[in-house]
C-alpha positions as a LaTeX table, in Angstrom:
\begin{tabular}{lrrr}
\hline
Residue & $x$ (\AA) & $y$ (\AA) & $z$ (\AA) \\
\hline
Unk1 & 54.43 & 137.83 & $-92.00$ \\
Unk2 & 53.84 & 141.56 & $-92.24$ \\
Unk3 & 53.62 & 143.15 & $-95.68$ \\
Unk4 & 55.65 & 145.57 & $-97.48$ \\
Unk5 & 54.74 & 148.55 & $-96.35$ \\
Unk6 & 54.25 & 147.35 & $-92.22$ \\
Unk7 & 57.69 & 146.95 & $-92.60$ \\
Unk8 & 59.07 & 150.34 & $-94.28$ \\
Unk9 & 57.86 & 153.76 & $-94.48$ \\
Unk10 & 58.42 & 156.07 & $-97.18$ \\
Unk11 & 60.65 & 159.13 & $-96.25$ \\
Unk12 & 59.97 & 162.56 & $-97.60$ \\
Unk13 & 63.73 & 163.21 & $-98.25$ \\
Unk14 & 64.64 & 160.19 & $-100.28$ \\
Unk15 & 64.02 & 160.13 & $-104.25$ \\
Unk16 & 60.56 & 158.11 & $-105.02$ \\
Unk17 & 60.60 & 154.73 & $-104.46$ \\
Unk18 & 63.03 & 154.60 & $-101.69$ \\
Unk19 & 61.64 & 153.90 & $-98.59$ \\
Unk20 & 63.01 & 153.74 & $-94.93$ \\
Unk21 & 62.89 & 150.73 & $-92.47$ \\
Unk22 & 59.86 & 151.07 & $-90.01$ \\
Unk23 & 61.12 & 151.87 & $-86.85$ \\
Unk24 & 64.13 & 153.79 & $-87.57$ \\
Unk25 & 62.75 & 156.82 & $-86.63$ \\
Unk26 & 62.59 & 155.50 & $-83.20$ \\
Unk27 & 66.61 & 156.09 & $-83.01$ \\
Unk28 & 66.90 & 159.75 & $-82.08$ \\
Unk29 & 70.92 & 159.00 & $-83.50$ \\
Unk30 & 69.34 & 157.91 & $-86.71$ \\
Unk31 & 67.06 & 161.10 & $-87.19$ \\
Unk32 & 69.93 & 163.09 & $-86.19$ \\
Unk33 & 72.36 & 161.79 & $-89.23$ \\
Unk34 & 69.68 & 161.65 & $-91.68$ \\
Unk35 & 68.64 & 165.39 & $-90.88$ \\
Unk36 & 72.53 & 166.01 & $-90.87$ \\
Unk37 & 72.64 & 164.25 & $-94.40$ \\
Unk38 & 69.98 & 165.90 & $-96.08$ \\
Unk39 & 71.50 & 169.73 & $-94.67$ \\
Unk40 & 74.42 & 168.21 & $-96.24$ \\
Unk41 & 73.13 & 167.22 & $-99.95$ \\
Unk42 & 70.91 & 171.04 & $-99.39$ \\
Unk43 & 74.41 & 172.55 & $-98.96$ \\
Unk44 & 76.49 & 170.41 & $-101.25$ \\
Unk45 & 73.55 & 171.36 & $-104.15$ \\
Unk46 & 73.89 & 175.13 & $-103.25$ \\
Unk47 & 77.79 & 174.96 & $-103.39$ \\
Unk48 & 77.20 & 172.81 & $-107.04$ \\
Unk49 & 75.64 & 175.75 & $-108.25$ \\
Unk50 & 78.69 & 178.03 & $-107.46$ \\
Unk51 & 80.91 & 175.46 & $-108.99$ \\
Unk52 & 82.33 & 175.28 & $-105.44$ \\
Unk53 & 83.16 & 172.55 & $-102.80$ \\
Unk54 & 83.38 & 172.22 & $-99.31$ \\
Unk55 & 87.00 & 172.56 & $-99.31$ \\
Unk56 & 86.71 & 175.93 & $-101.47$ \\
Unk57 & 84.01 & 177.49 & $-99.07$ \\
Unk58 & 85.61 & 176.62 & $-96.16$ \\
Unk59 & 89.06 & 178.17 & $-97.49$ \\
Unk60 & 86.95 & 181.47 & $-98.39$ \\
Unk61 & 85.21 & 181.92 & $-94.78$ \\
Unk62 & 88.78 & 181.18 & $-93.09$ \\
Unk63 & 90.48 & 184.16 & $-95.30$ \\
Unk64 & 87.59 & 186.57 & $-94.73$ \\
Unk65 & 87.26 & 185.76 & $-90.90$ \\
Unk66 & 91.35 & 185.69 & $-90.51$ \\
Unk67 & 92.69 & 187.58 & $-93.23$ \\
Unk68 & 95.71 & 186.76 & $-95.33$ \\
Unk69 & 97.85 & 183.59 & $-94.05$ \\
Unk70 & 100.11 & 181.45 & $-95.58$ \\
Unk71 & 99.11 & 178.68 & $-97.63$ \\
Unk72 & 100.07 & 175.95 & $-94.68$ \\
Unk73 & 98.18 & 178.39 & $-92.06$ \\
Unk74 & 94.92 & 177.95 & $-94.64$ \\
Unk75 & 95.46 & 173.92 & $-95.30$ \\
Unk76 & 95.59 & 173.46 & $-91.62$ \\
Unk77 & 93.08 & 175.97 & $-90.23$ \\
Unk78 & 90.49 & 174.34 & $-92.91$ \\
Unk79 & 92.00 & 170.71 & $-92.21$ \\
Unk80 & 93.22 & 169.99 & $-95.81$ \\
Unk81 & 96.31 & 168.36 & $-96.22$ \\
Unk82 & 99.07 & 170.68 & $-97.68$ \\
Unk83 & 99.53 & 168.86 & $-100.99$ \\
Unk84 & 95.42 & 169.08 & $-101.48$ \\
Unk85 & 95.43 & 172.78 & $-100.18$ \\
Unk86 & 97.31 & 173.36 & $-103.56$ \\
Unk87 & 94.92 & 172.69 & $-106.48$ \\
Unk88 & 92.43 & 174.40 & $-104.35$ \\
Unk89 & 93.67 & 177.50 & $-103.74$ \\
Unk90 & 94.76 & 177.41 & $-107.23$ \\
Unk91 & 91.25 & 177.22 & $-108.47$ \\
Unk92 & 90.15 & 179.94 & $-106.23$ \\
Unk93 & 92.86 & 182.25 & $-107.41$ \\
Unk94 & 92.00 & 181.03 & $-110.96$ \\
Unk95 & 88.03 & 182.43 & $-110.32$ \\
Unk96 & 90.07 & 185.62 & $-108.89$ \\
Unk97 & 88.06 & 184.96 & $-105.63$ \\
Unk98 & 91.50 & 185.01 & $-103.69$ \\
Unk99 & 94.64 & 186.40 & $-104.44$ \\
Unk100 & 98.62 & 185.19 & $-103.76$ \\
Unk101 & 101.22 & 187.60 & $-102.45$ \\
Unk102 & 104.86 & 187.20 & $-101.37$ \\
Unk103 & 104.33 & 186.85 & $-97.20$ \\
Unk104 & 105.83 & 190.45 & $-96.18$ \\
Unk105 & 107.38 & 188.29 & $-92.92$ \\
Unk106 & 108.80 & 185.54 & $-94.78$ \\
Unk107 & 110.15 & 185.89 & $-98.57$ \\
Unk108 & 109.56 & 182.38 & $-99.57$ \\
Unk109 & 105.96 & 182.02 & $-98.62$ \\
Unk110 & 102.93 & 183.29 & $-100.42$ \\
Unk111 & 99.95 & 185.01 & $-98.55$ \\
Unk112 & 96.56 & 183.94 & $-99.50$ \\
Unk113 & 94.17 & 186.95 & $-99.57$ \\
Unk114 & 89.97 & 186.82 & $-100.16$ \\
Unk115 & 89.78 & 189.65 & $-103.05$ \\
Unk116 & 86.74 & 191.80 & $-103.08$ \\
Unk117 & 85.19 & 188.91 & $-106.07$ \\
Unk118 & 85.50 & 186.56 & $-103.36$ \\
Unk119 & 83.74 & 188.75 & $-100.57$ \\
Unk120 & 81.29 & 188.97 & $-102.93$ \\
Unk121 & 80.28 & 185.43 & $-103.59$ \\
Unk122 & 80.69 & 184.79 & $-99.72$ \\
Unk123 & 77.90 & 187.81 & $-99.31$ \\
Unk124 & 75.75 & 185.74 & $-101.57$ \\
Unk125 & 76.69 & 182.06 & $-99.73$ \\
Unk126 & 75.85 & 183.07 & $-96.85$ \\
Unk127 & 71.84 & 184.17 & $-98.38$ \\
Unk128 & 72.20 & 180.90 & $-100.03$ \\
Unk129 & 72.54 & 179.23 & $-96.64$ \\
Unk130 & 69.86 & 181.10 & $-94.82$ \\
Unk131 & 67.58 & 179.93 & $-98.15$ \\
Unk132 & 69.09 & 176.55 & $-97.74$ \\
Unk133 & 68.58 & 176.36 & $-93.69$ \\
Unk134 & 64.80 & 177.80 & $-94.34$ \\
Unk135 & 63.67 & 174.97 & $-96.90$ \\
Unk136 & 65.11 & 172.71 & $-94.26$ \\
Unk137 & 63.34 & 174.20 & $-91.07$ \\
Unk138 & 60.58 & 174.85 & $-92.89$ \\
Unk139 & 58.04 & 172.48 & $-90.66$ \\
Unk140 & 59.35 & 174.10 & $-87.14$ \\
Unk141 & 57.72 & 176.95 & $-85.30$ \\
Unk142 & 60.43 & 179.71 & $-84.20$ \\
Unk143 & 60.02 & 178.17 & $-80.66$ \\
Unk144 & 61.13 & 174.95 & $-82.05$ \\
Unk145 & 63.83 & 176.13 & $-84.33$ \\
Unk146 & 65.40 & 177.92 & $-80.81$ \\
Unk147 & 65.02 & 175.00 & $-79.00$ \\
Unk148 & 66.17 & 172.53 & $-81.67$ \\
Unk149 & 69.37 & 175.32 & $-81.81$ \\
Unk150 & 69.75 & 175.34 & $-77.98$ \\
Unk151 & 69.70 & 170.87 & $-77.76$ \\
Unk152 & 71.96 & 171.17 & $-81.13$ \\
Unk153 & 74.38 & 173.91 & $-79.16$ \\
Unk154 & 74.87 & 171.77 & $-76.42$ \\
Unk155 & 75.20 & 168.44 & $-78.37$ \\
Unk156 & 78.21 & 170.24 & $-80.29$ \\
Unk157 & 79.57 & 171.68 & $-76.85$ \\
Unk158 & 79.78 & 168.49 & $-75.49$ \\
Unk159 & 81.45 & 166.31 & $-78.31$ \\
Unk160 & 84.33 & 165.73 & $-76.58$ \\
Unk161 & 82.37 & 163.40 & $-74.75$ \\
Unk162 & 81.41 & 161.51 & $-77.53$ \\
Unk163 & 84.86 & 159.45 & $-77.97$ \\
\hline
\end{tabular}
């Protein structure tokens, strides 16, 4: 019977003491999620510092890339349900990083706008993510980080052919 540590490897991204199975790394599908997850948790821990969420800084690049839209337009574009879109638009507006307005088209609508606050904070997101994406590409050469972009590109083109 092998021992302990024949059988698992330590992983630099998990806490100490928490090791991976040997031969994961093997799977280029498990690499892939675990690289995913730990871009996530970088991410997530930048938003956390923002008091943000996903939801919130995907509902401020929509309004800045789009411009004003109803609050329906925003749930859906961001793929929120309209019921959640609520409470977080409502926390947005509260941080007066977007604004409400009565739609000019329609009367009983609101139009959500990014205020200048909230251009702000996307301004210093997006240096957040480049810090974020650096830490995590750290150990690549520029020719790798192109090519891992290129393999990632097409990966993402091709999803559809995933299901």
């Amino acid at each position: 019977m092998m021992g302990m540590s024949a059988e698992r490897k330590p992983s630099p991204s998990q806490p100490p003491g928490v090791v991976e199975p040997a031969g994961l790394e093997a799977s280029t599908g498990y690499l892939l999620a675990r690289v995913g997850s730990d871009s996530r948790r970088l991410w997530a821990h930048t938003l956390l510092e923002e008091d943000l969420t996903p939801h919130h800084y995907s509902a401020l690049i929509a309004l800045d890339q789009r411009g004003a839209m109803s609050q329906r337009q925003l749930s859906h574009l961001v793929g929120i349900d309209p019921r959640n879109a609520v409470p977080v638009i409502d926390q947005l507006q509260t941080r007066g990083l977007l604004a409400r307005n009565p739609d000019l088209t329609d009367r009983r609508r609101n139009a959500v706008t990014l205020t200048e606050t909230g251009r702000r904070l996307l301004t210093r997101l997006r240096h957040a993510a480049e810090d974020a994406q650096e830490r995590l590409l750290t150990p690549l050469t520029t020719t790798e980080r192109r090519s891992l972009h290129a393999l990632l590109t097409k990966l993402f083109a091709a999803g559809g052919a995933v299901q």
